[in-house]
C-alpha positions, 0 to 999 in steps of 0.5 A: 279544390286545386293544387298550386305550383311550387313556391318560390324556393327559399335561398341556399345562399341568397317621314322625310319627304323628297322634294318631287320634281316632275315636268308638267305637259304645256296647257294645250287647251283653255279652261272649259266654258259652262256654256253648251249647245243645244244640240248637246243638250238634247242627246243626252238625257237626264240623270236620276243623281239626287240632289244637284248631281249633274245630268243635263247636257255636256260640256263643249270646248273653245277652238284654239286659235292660232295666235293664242297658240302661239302666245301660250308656246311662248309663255315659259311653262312653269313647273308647278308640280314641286310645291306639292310636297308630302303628296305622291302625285301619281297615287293622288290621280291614280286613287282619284281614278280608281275610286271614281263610282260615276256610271260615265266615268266621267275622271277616265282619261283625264290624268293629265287635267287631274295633275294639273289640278292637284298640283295647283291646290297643292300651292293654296293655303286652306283659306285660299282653297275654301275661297276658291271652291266658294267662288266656283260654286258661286259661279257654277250656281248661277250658269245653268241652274234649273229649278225643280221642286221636290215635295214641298221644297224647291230645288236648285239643280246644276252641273259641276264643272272643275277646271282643266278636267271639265264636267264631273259628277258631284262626287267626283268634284268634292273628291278632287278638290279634297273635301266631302259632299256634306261639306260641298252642301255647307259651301253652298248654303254659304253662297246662297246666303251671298257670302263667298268669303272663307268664315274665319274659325279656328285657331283662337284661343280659348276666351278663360285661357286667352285671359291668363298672364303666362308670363307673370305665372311663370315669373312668379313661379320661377322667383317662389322656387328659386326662394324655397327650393333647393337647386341640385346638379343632373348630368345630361346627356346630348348627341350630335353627328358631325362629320358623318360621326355620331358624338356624345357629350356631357352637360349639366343642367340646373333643377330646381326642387321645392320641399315635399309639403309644396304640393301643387294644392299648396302651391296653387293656394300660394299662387291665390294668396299672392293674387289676393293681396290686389294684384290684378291677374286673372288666375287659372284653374287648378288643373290649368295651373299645373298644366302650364307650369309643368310645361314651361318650367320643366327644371322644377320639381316637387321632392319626394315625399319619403325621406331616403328617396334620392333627388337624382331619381325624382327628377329622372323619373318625372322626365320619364313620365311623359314618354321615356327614350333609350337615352333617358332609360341609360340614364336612369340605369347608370345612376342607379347602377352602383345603388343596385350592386349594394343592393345585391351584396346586401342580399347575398349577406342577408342570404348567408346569415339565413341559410338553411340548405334551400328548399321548395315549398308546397301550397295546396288551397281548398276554396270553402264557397259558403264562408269564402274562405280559403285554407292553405296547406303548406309545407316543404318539399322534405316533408311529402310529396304531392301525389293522391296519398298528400291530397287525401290527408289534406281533405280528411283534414279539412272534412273533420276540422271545416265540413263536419263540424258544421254539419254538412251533408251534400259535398260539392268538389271542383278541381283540375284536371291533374291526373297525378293528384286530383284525378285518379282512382285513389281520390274517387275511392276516398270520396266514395269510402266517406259515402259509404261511411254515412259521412256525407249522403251525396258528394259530387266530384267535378272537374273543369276541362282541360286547359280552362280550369281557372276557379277560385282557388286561383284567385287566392294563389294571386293573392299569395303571390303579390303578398309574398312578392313584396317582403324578404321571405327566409324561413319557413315562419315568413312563408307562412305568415305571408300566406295568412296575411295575404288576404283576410279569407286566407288562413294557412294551415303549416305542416312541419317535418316530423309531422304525421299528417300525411296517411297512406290510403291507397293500400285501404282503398284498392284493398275495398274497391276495385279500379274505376274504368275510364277514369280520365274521360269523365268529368262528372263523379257522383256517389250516394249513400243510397248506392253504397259503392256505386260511382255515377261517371258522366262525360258533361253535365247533359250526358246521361250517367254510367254507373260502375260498382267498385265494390270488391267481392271476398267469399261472395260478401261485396264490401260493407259499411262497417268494413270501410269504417274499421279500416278508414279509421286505424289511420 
């Protein structure tokens, strides 16, 4: 049971990247050699890496003699930093510094060497790099290796050197060459199977799609809709800058419609019937079909099938399918403009001819779990209000014409929290005078809390509201038609003005039972008939009940059943 907001009223009337120049430090030292001294060897210990880290001995350095210093100071330096474009080189070294995990840290103090080495990746081509780390680990793999066993397998384990920056860990070494460790693995399988050449992959087409004639599709296409369809002039809008202002112009382009039957199922079957007759093209698959060709021959379209939809409209929607921008938007909303004036004056017209002062109305759904069904009270606002006195009368309706011809006993009651209609005195009094009565044996009044009080009479109010929302509603009739037809479990009951449907219970109730306390705090109201006149109050369903007797005391009398059945129905 719940009440619904008002509906709608009827009418009164109606990334660029910057090129990165930076001047990179002369190469003062010669690439690092793999080979090492023995004393080196034997001071530093080994490392618990696994699997291939580098643990064994260190990396020594060339002495650079003075000739080859003065033929490296004659060498021009070369200013390779600008081919790494899209990169920040700073960052690159500093995230590979800062993310280096190794317990030596073996990348600290290196930036230079790090920029050097980016900087010359940074000019590879994917092949050339994937190349050029087989070549390394070929030769890395075949300086210092040391063979180990693990278990039953074999072990192959060596140092990683990178060039300018020398001896690193094996994390470090996949990161500064831009790859992961597993694929560092893969590399190496690779050189042990004797191959150091970048496998060729990727970039192939797919062997069915590779096999298909686009050409002759899209010629044959072209030459079918320029036969059936029909050609139709859109204005197109383009804008260019030049001299620092921003230009609009105008242009037309040609699209071409084929007639609504010319689906794409009928014009694939078109397309099969052409192949059929001996021509030797490899035909695509329906999905393939409409892929391509609604890809490469954006300017033809399939006409709406309904019969007053405008061509201009189609056309501006299908390009609008696929990602719409604000100028495609404008476009659409300027063609559509002088539709939608007329469209209004057409309204306002039908407004006039329908008016009738304009009123708001009422829908108050009660929600019968055991049919699943729904039954709508609607009214206008001239009729009644929607205070305790309106729910009553709807709930005495709806107990003598649903609940009591079918025999039901046990009432259970759920509602929201409004205090104004559902949650107050008046409504608990009613429910517990049907008690009394012997109407029902037990009812039990519940309420959601606050806030979260979405039920099934909700879901019937949505039900109205798209159904209502569809269709020109002007008079009180339309209203309740929408209402019945908005769902087969829908039913609508109409209160008409000058109807005496609605009953003024709270002078009988206040007169027979006195004010329940607390009222708001409880979320739980129950009454049976073997506790005449007694509400039990509970806060939650685990609480333990507050019974309250509301029964009046009048000449030392508590208020009796017959007393409340005289009174309840002289209405």
């Amino acid at each position: 049971m719940s009440s619904h907001q008002p509906s709608p009223t009827l009418p009164a009337s109606a990334e660029s990247s910057a090129l990165e120049t930076r001047s990179t430090p002369p190469l003062r030292r010669s690439p690092v050699p793999f080979n090492r001294s023995s004393e080196e060897e034997s001071e530093e210990p080994d490392s618990e890496e696994p699997d291939d880290s580098d643990d064994d001995g260190s990396a020594g350095e060339e002495d650079v003699t003075g000739e080859s210093a003065e033929c490296e100071a004659d060498v021009e330096e070369e200013d390779i930093s600008i081919n790494l474009l899209d990169v920040d080189l700073q960052q690159c070294v500093t995230n590979l510094i800062r993310d280096d995990a190794c317990e030596r840290r073996c990348l600290q103090g290196k930036a230079g060497e790090l920029e050097w080495l980016t900087c010359s990746l940074g000019q590879m081509s994917k092949v050339e790099k994937t190349t050029c780390i087989l070549t390394l680990l070929g030769v890395l793999m075949q300086t210092d290796t040391a063979e180990r066993r693990r278990g039953n397998g074999e072990r192959e384990k060596f140092h990683y050197y990178l060039p300018f920056v020398g001896r690193v860990c094996r994390p470090s070494f996949a990161r500064c060459l831009g790859v992961q460790p597993l694929t560092i693995q893969r590399y190496k399988k690779r050189v042990r199977d004797g191959n150091i050449a970048a496998q060729v992959h990727g970039n192939r087409l797919n062997k069915n799609a590779s096999k298909i004639d686009l050409v002759w599709l899209v010629k044959w296409f072209k030459e079918f809709a320029a036969e059936v369809g029909e050609v139709v002039l859109v204005r197109v809008r383009m804008q260019k800058t030049k001299d620092g202002m921003v230009k609009k112009y105008y242009s037309r382009e040609d699209y071409t419609l084929l007639p609504a039957t010319f689906t794409w199922e009928a014009l694939y079957d078109e397309m099969h019937k052409f192949v059929s007759l001996g021509l030797r093209v490899c035909e695509p698959a329906r999905s393939t079909f409409r892929k391509l060709l609604s890809v490469h021959c954006p300017n033809i379209k399939i006409r709406s099938a309904q019969s007053n939809a405008c061509d201009l409209c189609t056309i501006y929607q299908s390009r609008m399918r696929r990602g719409a921008s604000a100028e495609q938007v404008e476009e659409l909303g300027q063609h559509t403009e002088s539709a939608s004036r007329m469209r209004r004056e057409y309204k306002k017209d039908k407004a006039t001819v329908h008016a009738s002062g304009g009123s708001s109305m009422n829908v108050f759904g009660i929600f019968y779990e055991n049919e699943g069904a729904q039954t709508n009270y609607v009214y206008d606002e001239f009729v009644s209000g929607r205070g305790s006195d309106q729910i009553n009368s709807r709930l005495q309706h709806f107990i003598r014409t649903v609940l009591l011809p079918a025999g039901k006993k046990h009432l259970i009651g759920y509602a929201d929290n409004c205090s104004g209609q559902n949650k107050n005195n008046y409504v608990i009094k009613f429910f517990l005078a049907q008690v009394q009565m012997g109407v029902f044996e037990r009812i039990n009044y519940k309420f959601f809390v606050k806030g979260h009080t979405k039920n099934s009479c909700d879901r019937g109010f949505d039900h109205i509201r798209r159904h209502v929302g569809r269709y020109d509603c002007w008079k009180m009739d339309h209203i309740v038609s929408a209402v019945n037809e908005a769902a087969t479990s829908s039913s609508a009951v109409h209160i008409s003005r000058g109807n005496e449907f609605f009953k003024s219970y709270k002078p009988l109730v206040t007169e027979l039972y006195k004010k329940l306390v607390g009222v708001q705090q409880y979320q739980i109201f129950s009454m049976e008939a073997t506790k005449p006149g007694v509400v039990q109050c509970k806060k939650g369903p685990d609480d333990e009940p507050v019974e309250q007797d509301l029964r009046r005391k009048v000449d030392g009398v508590l208020t009796e059943s017959t007393k409340v059945e005289r009174m309840l129905t002289t209405l």
